[in-house]
N, CA, C and O atoms as a printed pandas DataFrame, in Angstrom:
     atom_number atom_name residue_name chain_id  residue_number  x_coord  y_coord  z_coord
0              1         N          UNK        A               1  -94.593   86.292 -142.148
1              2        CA          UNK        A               1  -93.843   85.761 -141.024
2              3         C          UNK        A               1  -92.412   85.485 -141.477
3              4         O          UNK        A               1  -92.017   85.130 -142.588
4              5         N          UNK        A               2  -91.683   85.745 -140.288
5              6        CA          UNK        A               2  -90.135   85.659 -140.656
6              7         C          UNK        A               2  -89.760   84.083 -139.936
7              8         O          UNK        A               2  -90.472   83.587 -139.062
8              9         N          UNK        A               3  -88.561   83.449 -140.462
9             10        CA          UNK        A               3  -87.982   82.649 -139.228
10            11         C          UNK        A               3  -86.401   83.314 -139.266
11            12         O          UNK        A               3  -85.556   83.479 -140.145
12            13         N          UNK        A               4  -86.501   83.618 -137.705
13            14        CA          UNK        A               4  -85.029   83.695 -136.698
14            15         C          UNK        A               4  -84.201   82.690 -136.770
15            16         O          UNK        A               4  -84.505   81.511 -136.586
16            17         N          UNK        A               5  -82.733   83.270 -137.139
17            18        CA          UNK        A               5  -82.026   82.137 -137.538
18            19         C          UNK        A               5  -80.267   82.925 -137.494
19            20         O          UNK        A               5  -80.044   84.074 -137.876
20            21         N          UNK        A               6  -79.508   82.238 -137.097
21            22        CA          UNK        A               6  -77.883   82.636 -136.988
22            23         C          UNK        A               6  -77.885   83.812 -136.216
23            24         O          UNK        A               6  -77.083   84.731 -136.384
24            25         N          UNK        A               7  -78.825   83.791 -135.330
25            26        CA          UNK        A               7  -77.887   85.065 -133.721
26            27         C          UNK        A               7  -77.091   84.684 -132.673
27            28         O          UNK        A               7  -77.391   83.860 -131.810
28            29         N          UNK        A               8  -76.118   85.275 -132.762
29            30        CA          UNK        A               8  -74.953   84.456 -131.770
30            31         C          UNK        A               8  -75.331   85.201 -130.191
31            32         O          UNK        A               8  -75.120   84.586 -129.146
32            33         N          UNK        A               9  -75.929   86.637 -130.218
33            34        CA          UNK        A               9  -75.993   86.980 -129.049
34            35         C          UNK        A               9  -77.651   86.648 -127.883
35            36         O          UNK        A               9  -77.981   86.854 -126.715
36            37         N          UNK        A              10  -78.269   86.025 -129.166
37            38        CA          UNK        A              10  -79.419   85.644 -128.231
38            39         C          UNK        A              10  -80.370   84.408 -129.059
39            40         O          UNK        A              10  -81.532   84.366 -129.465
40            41         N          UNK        A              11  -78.867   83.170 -129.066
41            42        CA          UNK        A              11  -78.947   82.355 -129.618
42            43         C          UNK        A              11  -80.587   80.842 -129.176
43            44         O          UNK        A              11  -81.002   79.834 -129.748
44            45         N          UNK        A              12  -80.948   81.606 -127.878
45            46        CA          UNK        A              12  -82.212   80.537 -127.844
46            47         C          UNK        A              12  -83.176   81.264 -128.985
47            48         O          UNK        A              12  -84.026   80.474 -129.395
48            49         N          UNK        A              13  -83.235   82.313 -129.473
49            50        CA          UNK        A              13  -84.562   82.661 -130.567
50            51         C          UNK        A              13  -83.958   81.924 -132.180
51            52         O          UNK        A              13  -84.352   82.575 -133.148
52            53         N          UNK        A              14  -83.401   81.137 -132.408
53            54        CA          UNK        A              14  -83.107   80.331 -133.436
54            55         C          UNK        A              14  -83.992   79.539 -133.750
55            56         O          UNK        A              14  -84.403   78.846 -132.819
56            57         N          UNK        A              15  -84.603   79.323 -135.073
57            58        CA          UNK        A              15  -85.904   78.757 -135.110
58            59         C          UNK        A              15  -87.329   79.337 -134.477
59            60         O          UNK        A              15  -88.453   78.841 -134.398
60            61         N          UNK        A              16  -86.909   80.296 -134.166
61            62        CA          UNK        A              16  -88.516   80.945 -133.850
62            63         C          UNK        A              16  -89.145   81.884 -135.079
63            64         O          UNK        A              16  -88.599   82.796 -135.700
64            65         N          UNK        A              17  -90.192   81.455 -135.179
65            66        CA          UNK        A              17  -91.068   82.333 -136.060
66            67         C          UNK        A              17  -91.321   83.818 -135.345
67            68         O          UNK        A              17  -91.476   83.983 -134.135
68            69         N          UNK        A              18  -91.329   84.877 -136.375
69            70        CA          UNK        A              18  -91.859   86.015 -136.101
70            71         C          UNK        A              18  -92.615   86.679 -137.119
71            72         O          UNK        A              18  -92.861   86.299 -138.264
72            73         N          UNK        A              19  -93.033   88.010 -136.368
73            74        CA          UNK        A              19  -93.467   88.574 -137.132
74            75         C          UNK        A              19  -93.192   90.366 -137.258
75            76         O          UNK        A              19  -93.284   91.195 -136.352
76            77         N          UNK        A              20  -92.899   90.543 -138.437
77            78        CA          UNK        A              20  -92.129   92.309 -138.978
78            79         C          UNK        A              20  -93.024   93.501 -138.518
79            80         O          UNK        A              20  -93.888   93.871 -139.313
80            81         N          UNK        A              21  -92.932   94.024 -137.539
81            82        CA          UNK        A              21  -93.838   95.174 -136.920
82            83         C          UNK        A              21  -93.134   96.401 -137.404
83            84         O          UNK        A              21  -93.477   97.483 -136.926
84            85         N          UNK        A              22  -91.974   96.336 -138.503
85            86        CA          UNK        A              22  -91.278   98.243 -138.752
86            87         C          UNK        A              22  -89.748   97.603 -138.230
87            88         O          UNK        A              22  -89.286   96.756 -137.465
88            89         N          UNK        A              23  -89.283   98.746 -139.317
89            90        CA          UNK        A              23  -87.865   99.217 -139.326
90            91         C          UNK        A              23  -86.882  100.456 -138.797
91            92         O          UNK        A              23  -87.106  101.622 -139.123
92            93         N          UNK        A              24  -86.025  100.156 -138.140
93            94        CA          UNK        A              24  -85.109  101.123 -137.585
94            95         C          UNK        A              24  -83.560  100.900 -138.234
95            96         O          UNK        A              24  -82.884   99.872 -138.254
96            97         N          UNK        A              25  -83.308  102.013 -138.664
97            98        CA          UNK        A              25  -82.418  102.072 -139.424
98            99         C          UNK        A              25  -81.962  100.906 -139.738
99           100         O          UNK        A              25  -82.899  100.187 -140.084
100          101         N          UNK        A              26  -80.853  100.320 -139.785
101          102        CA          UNK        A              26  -80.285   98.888 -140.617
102          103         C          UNK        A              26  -80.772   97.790 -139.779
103          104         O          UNK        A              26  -79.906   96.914 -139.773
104          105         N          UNK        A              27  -82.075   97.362 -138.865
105          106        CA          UNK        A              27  -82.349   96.773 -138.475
106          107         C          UNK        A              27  -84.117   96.496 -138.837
107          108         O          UNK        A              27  -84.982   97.337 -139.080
108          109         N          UNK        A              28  -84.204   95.279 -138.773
109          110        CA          UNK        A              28  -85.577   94.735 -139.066
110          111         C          UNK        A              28  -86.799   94.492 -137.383
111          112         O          UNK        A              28  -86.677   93.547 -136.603
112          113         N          UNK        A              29  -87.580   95.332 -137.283
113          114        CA          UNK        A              29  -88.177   94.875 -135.364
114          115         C          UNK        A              29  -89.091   93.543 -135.996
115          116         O          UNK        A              29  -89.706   93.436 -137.057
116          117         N          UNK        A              30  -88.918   92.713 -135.003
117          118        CA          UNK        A              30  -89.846   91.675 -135.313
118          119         C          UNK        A              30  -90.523   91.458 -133.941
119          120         O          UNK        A              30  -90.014   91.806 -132.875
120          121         N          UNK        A              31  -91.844   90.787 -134.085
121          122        CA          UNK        A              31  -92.298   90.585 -132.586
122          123         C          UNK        A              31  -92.139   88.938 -132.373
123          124         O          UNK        A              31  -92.177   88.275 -133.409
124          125         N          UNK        A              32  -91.985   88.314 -131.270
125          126        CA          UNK        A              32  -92.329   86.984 -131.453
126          127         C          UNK        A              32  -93.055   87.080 -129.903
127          128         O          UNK        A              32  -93.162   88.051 -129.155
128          129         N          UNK        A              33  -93.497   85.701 -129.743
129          130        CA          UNK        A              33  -93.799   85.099 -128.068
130          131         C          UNK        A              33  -92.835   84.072 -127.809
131          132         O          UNK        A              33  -92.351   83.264 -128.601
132          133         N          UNK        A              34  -92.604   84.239 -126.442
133          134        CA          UNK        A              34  -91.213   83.793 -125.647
134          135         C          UNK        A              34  -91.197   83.485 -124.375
135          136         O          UNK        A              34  -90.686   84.401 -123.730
136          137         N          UNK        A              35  -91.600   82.417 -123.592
137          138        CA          UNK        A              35  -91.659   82.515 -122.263
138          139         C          UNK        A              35  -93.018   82.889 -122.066
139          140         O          UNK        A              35  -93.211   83.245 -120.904
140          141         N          UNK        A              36  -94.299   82.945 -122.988
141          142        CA          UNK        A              36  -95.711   83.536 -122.544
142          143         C          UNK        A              36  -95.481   84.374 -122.629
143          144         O          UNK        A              36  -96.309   84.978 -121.945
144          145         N          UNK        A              37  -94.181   85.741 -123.462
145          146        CA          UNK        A              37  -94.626   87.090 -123.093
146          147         C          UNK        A              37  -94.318   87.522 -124.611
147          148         O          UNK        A              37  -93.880   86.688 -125.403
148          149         N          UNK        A              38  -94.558   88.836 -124.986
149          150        CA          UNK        A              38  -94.161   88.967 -126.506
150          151         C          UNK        A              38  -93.335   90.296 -126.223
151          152         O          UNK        A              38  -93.572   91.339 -125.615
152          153         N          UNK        A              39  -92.293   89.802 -126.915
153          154        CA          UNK        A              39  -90.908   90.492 -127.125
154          155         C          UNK        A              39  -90.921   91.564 -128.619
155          156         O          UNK        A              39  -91.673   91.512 -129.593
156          157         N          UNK        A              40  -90.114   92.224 -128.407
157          158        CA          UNK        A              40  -89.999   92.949 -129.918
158          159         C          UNK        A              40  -88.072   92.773 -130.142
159          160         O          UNK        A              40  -87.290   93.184 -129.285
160          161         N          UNK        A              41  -87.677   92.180 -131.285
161          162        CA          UNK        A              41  -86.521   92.384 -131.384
162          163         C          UNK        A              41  -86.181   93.508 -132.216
163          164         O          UNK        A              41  -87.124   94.169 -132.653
164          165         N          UNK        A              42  -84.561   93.975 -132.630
165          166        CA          UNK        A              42  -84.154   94.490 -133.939
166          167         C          UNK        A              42  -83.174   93.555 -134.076
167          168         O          UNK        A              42  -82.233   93.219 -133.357
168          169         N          UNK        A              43  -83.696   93.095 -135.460
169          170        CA          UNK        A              43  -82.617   92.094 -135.668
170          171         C          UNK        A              43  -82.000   92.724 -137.132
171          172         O          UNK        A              43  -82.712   93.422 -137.855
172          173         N          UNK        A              44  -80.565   92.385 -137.484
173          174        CA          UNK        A              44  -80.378   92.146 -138.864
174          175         C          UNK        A              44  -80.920   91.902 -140.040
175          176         O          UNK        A              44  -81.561   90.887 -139.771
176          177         N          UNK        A              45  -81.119   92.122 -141.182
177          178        CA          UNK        A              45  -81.989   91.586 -142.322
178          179         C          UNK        A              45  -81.414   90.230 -142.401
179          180         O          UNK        A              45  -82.245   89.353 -142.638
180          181         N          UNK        A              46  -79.974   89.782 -142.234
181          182        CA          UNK        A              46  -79.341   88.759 -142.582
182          183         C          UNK        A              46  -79.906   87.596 -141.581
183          184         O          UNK        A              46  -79.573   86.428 -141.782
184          185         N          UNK        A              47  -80.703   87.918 -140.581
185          186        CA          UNK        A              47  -80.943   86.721 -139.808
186          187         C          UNK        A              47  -82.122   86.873 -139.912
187          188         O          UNK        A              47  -82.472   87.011 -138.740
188          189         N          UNK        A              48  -82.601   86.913 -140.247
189          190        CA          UNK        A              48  -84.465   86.522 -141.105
190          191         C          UNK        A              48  -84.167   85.942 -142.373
191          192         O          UNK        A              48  -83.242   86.154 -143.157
192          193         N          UNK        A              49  -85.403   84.959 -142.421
193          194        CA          UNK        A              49  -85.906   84.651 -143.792
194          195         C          UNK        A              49  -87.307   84.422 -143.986
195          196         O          UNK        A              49  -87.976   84.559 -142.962
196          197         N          UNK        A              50  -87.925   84.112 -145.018
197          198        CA          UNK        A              50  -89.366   84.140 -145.371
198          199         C          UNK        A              50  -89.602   82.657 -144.978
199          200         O          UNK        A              50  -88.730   81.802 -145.129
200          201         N          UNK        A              51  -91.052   82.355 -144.372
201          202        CA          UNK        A              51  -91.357   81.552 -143.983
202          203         C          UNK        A              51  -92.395   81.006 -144.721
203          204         O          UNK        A              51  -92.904   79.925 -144.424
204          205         N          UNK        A              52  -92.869   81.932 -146.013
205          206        CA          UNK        A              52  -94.173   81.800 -146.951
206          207         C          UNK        A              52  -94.981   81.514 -146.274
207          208         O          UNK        A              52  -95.657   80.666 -146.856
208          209         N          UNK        A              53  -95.558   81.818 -144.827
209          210        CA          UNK        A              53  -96.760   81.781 -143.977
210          211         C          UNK        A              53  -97.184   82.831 -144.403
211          212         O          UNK        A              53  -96.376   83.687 -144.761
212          213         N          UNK        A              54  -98.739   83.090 -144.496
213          214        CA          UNK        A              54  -99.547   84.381 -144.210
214          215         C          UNK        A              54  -99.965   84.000 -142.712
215          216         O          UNK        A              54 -100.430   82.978 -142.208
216          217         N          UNK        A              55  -99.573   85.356 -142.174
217          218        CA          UNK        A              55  -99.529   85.591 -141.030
218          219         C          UNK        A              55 -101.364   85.612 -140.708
219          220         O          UNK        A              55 -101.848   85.075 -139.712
220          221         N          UNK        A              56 -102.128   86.284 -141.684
221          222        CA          UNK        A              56 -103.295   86.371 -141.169
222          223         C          UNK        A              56 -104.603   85.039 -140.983
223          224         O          UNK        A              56 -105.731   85.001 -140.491
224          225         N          UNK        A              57 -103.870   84.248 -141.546
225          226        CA          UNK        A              57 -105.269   83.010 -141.965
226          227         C          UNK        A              57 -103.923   82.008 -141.354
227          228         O          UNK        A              57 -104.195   80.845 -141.651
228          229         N          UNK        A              58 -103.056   82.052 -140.873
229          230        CA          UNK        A              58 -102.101   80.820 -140.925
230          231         C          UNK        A              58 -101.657   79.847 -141.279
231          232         O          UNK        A              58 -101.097   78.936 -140.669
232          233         N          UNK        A              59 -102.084   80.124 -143.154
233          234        CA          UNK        A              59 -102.026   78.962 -144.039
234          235         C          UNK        A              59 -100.085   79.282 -144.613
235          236         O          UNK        A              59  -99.471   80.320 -144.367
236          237         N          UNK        A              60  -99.493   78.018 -145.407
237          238        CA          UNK        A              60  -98.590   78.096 -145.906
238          239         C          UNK        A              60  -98.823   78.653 -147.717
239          240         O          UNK        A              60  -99.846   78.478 -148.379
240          241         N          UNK        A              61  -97.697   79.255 -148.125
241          242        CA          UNK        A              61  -97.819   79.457 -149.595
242          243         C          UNK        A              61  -96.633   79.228 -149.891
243          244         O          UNK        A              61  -95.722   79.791 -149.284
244          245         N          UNK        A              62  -96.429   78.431 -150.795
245          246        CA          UNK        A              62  -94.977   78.694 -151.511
246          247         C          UNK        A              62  -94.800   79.831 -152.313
247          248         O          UNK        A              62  -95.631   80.737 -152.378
248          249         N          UNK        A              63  -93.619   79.804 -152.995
249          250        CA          UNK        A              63  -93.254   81.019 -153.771
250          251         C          UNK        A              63  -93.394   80.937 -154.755
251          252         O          UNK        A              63  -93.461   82.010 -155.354
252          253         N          UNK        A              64  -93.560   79.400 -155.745
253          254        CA          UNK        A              64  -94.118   79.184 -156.512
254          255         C          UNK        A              64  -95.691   79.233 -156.966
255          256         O          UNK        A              64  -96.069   79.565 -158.090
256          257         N          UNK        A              65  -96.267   78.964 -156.224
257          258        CA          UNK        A              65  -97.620   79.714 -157.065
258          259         C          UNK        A              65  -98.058   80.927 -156.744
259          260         O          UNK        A              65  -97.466   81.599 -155.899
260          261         N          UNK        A              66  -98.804   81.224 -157.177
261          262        CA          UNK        A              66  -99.167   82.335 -157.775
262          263         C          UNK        A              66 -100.472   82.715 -156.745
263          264         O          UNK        A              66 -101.315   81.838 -156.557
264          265         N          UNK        A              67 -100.653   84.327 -155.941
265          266        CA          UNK        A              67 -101.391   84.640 -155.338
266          267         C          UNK        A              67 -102.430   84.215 -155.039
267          268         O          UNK        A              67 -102.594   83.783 -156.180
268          269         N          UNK        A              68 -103.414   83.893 -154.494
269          270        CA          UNK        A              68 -104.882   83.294 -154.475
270          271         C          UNK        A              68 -105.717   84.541 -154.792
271          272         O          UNK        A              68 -105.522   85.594 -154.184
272          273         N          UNK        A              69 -106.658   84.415 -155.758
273          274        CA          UNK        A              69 -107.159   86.120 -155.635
274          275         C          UNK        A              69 -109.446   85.417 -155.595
275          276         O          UNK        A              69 -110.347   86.252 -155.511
């Protein structure tokens, strides 16, 4: 999971979590939900960051430890 962060042109998705569905050329698609509906953006690499969520179990991980295996 990503968090949305510094878009000036569609500045209510600030602080929204997403998630990376594929890349188009210098842009990152992310999906989020918005209004009850799910959107796909292309955003910048520069306005994402890591959220250390696994998206699949919805637990947190830091970056400090080390994989769960």
């Amino acid at each position: 999971a990503v968090l949305i962060s510094n878009l000036k042109g569609a500045p209510q998705f600030n602080g929204t979590v997403a998630s990376v569905v594929g890349f188009r050329n210098d842009r990152v698609e992310v999906q989020l939900e918005a209004d009850g509906a799910q959107k796909t953006l292309a955003l910048k690499p520069e306005n994402l960051s890591e959220t250390g969520r696994k998206e699949d179990t919805g637990e947190f991980q830091t970056r400090e430890e080390p994989p769960a295996e």
